[in-house]
Backbone as CSV, one residue per row, in Angstrom:
resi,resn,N_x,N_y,N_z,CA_x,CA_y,CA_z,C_x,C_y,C_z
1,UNK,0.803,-1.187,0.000,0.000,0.000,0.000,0.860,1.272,0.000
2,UNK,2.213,1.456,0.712,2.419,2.178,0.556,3.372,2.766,-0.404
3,UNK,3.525,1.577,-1.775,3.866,1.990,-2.818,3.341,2.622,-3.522
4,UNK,1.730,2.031,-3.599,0.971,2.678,-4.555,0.537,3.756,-4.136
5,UNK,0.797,4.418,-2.790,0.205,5.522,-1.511,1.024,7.144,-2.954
6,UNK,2.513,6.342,-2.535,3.423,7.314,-2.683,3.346,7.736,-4.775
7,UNK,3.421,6.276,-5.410,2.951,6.996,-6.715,1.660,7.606,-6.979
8,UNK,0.648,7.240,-6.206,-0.134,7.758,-6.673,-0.438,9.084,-5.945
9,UNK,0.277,9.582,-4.581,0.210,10.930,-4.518,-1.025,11.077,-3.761
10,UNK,-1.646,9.771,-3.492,-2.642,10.260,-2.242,-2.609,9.022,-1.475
11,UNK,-3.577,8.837,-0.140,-3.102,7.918,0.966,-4.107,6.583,0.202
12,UNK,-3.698,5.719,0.434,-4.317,4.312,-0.152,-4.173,3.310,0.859
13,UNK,-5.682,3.045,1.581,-6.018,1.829,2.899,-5.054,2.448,4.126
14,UNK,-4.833,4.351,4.241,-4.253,4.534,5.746,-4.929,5.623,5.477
15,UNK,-5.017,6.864,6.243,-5.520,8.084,6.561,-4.760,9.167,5.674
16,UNK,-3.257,8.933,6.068,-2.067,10.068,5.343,-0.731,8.671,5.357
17,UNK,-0.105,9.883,4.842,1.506,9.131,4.289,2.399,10.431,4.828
18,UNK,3.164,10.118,6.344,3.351,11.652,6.518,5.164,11.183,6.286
19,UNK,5.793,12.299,5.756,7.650,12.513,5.682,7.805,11.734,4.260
20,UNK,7.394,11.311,3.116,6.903,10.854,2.109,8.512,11.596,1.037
21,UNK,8.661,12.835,0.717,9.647,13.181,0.712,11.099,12.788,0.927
22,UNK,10.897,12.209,2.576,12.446,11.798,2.405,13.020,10.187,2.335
23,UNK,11.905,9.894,1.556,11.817,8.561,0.982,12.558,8.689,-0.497
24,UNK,13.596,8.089,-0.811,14.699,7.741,-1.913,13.739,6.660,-2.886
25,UNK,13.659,5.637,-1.745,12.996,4.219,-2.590,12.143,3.509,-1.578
26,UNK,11.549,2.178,-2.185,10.781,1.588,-1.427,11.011,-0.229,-1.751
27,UNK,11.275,-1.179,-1.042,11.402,-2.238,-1.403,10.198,-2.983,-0.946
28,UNK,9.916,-3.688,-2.082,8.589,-4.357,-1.716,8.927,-5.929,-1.687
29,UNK,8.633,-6.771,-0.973,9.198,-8.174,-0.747,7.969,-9.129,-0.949
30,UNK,8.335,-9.778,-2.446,6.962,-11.026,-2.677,7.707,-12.393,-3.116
31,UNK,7.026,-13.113,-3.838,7.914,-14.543,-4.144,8.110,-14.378,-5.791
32,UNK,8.362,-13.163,-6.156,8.502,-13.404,-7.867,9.967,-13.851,-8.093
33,UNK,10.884,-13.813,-9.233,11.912,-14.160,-9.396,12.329,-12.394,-9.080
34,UNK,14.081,-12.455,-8.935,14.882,-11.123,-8.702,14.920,-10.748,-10.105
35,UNK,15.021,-11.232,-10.891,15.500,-10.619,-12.246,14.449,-10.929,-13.498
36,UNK,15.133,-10.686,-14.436,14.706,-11.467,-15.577,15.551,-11.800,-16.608
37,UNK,16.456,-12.188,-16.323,17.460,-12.948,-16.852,18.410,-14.037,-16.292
38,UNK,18.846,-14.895,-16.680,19.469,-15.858,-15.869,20.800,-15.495,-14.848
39,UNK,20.615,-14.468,-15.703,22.398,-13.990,-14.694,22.167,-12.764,-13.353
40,UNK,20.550,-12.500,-13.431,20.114,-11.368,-12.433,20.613,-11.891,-11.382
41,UNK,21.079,-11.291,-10.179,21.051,-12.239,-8.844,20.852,-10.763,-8.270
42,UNK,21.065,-10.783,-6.735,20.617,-9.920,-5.840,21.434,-8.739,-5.660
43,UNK,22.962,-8.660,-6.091,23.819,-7.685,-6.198,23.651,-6.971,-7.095
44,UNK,23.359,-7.406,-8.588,22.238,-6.402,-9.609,21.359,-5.913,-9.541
45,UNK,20.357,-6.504,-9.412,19.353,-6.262,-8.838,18.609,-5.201,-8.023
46,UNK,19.046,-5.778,-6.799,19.080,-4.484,-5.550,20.162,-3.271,-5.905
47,UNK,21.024,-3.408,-7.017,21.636,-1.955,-7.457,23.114,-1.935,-6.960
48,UNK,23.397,-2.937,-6.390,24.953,-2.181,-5.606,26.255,-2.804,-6.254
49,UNK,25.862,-3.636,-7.719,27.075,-4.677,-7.913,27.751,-3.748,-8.843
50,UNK,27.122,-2.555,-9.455,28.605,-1.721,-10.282,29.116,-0.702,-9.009
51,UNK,28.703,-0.412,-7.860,29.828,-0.002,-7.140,30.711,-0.896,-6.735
52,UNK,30.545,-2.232,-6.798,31.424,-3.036,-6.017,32.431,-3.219,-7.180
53,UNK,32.025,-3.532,-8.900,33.052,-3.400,-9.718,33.757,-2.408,-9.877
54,UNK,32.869,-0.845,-9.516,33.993,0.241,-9.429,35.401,-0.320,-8.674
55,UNK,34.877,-0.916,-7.182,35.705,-0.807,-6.373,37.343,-2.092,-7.087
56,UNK,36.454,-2.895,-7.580,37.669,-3.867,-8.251,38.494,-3.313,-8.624
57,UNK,37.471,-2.676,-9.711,38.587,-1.445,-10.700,39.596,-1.019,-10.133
58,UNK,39.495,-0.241,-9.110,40.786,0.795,-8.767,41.536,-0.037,-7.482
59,UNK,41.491,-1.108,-7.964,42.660,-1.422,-7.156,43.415,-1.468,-7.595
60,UNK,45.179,-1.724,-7.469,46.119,-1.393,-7.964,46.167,-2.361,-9.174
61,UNK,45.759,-3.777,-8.840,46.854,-4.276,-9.807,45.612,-4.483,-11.232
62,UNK,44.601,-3.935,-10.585,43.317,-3.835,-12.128,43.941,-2.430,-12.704
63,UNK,44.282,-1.632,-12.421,44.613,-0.494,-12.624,46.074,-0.388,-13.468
64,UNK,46.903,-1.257,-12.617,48.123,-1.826,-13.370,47.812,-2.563,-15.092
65,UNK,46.988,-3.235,-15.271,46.351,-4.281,-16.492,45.797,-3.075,-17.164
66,UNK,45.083,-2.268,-17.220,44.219,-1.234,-17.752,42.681,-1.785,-17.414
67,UNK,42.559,-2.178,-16.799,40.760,-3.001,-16.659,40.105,-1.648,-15.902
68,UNK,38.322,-1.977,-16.391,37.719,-1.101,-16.120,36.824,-2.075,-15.292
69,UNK,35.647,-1.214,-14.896,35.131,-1.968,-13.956,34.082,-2.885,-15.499
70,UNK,34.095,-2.583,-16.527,33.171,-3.363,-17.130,34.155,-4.697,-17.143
71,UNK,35.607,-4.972,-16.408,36.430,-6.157,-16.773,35.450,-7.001,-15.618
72,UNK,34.692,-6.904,-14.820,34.468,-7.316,-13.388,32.640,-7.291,-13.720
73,UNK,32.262,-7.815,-15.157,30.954,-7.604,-15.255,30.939,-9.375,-15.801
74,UNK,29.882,-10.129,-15.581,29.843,-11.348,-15.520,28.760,-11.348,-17.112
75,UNK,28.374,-10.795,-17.402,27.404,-10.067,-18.244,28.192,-9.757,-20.100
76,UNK,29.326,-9.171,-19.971,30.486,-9.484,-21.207,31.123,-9.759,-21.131
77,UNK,31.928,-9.990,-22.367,33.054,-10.298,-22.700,34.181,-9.732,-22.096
78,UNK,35.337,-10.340,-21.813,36.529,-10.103,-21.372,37.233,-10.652,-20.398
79,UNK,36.055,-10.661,-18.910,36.525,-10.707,-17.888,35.804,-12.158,-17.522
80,UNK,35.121,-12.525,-17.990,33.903,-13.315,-17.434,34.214,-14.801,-18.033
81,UNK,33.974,-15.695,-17.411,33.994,-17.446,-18.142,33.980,-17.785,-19.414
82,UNK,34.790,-17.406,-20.418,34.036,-17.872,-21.837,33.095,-19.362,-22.178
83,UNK,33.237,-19.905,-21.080,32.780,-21.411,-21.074,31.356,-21.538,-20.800
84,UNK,31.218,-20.433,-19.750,29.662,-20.504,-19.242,28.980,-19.494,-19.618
85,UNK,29.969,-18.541,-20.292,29.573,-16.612,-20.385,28.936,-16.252,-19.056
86,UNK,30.017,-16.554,-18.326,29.761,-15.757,-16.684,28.212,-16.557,-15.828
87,UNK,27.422,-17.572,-16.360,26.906,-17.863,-15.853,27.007,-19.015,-14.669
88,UNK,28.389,-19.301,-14.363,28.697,-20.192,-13.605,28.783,-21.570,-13.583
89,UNK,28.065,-21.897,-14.743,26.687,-22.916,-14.538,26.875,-23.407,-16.090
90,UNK,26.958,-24.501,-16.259,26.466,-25.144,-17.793,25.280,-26.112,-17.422
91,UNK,24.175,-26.029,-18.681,23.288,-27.148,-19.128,23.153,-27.756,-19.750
92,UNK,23.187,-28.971,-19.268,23.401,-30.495,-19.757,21.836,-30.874,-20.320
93,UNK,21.835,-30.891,-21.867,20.642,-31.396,-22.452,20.870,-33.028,-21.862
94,UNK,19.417,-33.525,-21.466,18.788,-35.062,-21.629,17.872,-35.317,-22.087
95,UNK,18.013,-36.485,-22.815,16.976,-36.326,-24.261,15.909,-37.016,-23.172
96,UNK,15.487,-37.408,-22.604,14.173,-37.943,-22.161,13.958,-37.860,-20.583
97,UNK,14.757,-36.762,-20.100,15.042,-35.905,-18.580,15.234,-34.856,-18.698
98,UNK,14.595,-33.966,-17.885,14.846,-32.213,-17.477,16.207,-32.254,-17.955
99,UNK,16.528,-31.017,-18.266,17.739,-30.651,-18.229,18.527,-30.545,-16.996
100,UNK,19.931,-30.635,-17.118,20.489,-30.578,-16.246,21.393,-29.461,-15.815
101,UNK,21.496,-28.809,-14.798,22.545,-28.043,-14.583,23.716,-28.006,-13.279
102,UNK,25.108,-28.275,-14.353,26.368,-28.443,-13.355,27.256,-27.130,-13.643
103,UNK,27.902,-27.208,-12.447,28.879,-25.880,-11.895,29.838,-26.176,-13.461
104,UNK,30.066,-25.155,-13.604,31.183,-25.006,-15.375,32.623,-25.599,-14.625
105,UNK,33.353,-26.140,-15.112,34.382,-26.797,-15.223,35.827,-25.922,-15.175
106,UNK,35.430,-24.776,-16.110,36.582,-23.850,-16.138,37.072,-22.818,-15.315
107,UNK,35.528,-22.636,-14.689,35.936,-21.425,-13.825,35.369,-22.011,-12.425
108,UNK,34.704,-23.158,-12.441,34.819,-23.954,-10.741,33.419,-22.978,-10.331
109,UNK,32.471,-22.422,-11.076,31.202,-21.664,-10.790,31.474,-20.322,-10.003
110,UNK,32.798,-20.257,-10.423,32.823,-18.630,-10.304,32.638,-17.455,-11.444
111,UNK,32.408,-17.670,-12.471,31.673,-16.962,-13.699,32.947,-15.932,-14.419
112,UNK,33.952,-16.121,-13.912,35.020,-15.067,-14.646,36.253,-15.611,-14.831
113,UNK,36.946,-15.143,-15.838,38.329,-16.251,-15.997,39.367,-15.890,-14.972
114,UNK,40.458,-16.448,-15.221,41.117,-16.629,-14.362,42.380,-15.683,-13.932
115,UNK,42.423,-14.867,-15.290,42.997,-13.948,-14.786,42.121,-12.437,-14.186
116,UNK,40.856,-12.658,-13.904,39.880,-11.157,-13.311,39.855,-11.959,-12.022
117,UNK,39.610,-13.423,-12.076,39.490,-14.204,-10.262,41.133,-13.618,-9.813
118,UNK,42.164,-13.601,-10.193,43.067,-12.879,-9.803,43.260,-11.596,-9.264
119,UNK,42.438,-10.857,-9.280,42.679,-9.533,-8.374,41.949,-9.695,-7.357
120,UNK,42.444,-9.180,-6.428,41.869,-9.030,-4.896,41.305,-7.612,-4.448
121,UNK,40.256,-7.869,-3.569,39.915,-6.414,-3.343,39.732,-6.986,-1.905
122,UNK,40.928,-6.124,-0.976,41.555,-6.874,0.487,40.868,-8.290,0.841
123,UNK,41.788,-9.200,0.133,42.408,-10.543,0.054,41.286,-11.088,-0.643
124,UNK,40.162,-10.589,-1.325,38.718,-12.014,-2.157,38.988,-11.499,-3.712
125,UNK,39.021,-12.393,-4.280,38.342,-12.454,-5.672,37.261,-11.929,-5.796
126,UNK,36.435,-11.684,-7.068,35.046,-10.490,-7.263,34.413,-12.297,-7.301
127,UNK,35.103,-13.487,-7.804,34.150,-14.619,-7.359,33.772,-14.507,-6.391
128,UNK,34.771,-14.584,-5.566,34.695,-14.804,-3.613,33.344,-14.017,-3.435
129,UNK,33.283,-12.565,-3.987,32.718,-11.608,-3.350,31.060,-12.135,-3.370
130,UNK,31.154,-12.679,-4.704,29.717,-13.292,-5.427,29.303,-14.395,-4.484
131,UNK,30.179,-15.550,-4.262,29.719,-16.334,-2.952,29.632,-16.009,-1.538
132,UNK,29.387,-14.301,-1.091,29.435,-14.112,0.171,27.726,-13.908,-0.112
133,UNK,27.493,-14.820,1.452,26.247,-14.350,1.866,25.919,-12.692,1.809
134,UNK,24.567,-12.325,2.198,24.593,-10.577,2.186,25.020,-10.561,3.921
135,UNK,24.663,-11.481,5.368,24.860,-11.083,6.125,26.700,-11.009,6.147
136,UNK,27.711,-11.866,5.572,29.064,-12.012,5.182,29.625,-10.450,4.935
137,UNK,28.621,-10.342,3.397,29.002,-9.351,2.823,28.907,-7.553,3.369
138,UNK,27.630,-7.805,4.588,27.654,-6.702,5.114,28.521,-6.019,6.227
139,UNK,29.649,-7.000,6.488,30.899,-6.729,7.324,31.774,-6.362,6.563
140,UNK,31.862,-7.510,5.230,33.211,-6.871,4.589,33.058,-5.385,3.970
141,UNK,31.956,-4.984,3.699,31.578,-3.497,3.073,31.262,-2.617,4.314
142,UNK,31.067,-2.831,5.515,31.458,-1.857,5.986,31.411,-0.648,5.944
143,UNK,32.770,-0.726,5.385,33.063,0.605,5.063,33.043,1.675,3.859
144,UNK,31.789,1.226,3.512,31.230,1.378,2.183,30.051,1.840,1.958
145,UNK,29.312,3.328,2.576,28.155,3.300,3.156,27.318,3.412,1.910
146,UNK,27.366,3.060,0.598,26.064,3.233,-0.337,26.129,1.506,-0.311
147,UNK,26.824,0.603,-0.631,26.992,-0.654,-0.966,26.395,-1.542,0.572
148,UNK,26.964,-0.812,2.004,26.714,-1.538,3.272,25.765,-0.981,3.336
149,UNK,24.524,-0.118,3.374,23.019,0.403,3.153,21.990,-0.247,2.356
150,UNK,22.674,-1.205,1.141,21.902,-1.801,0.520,21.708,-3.164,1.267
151,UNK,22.886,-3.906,1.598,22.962,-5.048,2.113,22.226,-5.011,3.536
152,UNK,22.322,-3.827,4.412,21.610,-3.739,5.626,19.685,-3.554,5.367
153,UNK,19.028,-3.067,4.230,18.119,-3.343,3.924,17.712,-4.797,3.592
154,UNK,18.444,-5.472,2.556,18.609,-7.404,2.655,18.192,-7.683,3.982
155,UNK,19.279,-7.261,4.864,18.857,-7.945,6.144,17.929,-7.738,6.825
156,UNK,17.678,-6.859,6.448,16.169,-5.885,7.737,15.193,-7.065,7.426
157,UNK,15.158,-6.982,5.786,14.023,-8.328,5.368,13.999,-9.499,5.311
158,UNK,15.316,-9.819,6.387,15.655,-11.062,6.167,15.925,-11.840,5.138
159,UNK,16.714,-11.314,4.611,17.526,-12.236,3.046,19.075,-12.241,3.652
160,UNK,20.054,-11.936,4.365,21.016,-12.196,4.714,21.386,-13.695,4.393
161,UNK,20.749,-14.699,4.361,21.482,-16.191,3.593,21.370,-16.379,2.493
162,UNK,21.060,-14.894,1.371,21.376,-15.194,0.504,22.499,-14.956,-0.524
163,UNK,23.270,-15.323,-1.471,24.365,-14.993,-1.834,24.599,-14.119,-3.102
164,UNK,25.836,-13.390,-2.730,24.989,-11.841,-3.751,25.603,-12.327,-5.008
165,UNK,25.803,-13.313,-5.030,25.915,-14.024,-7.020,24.842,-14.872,-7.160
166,UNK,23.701,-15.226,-6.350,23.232,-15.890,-6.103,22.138,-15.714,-7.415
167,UNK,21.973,-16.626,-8.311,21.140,-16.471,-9.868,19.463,-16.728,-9.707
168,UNK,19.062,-15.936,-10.238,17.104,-15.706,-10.499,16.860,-17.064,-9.891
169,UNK,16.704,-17.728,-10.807,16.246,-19.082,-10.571,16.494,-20.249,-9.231
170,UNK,17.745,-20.036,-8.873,18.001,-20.477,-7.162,17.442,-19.715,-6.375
171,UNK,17.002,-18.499,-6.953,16.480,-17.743,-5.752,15.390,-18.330,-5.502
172,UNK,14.250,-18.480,-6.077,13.371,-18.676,-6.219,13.005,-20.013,-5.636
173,UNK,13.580,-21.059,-6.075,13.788,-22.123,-5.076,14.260,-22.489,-4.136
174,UNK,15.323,-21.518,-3.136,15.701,-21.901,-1.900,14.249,-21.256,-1.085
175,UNK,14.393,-21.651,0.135,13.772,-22.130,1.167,12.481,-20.483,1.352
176,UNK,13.674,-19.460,0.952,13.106,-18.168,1.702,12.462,-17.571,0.308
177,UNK,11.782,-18.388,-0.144,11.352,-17.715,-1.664,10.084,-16.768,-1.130
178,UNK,9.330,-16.901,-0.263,8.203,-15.924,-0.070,9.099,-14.115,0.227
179,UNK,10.133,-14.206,0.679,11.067,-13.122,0.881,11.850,-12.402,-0.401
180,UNK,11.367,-12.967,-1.653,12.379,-12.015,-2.530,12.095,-10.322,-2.499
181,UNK,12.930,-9.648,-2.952,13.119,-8.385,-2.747,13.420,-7.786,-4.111
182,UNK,11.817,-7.123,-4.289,12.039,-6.252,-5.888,12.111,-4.842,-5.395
183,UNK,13.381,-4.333,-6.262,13.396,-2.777,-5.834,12.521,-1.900,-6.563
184,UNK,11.592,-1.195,-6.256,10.907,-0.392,-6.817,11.235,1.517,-6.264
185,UNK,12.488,1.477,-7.345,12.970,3.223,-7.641,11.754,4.224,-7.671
186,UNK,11.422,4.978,-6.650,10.482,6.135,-7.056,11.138,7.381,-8.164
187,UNK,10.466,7.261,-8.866,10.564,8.343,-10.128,10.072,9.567,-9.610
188,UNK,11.228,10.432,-9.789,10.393,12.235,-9.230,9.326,12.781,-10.041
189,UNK,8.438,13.112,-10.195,7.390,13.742,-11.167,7.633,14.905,-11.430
């Protein structure tokens, strides 16, 4: 209600909507999928995974290579698995069984080759970073108050066990699927 309160600019099933203003955004939590693509997971998603590639970026030795933060995008070319194209994950056709899906071989289901799993941003790989839970991930960011603000919302709603590489489709099937978290950006009028 109080999404539709705030776009639509009047109160909807409460009386008023008071401090409305210093509302940025609003997250609304149902059981749909996070994305709509196979590679969406919750660090896209919820918005905070190109600050975290900024942050790859300028570390020294990405900086040393010439890499940008698009080297640290699971999404193109360059940086990412050519085996799985960053999806972690290959599927195994069976002709008379579901398909199957196993961790990719080349990159061990970390979605990027092996020389971008090589830089560290204080001591993890941007894989590593992808297999941290959000409650994990909200210590190591810290000190990071747009990136540790997003992850502390995760937790408010209880998604902290989930992992911020964590793909549409697992989301949806682990345990806490009534909890997914779609961000809905208010547009200024």
């Amino acid at each position: 209600m109080l999404y539709e309160s705030l776009v639509e600019e009047t109160p909807i099933g409460c009386k008023a909507v008071n401090g409305a203003k210093a509302l940025e955004r609003v997250l609304e939590v149902d059981q749909t999928p996070i994305g709509k693509t196979p590679r969406s997971c919750p660090a896209t998603y919820v918005g905070f995974w190109d600050a975290i590639r900024r942050l790859f970026a300028d570390t020294t030795e990405a900086r040393m290579r010439g890499w940008s933060a698009s080297r640290f995008s699971f999404n193109t070319s360059g940086g990412r698995c050519d085996e799985c194209e960053g999806q972690g994950m290959k599927k195994i056709a069976m002709s008379f069984l579901p398909d199957v899906k196993v961790s990719c071989e080349a990159c061990g289901g970390a979605r990027f080759n092996a020389d971008t799993l090589a830089v560290k941003l204080r001591g993890k790989s941007v894989g590593e970073v992808l297999a941290m839970n959000v409650d994990e991930a909200a210590g190591f960011f810290s000190a990071h108050a747009s990136i540790h603000r997003c992850l502390q919302l995760l937790q408010d709603v209880g998604l902290g066990y989930l992992t911020l590489g964590q793909q549409s489709p697992d989301a949806v099937r682990r345990g806490g699927a009534a909890h997914q978290a779609g961000d809905r950006t208010l547009q200024e009028k």
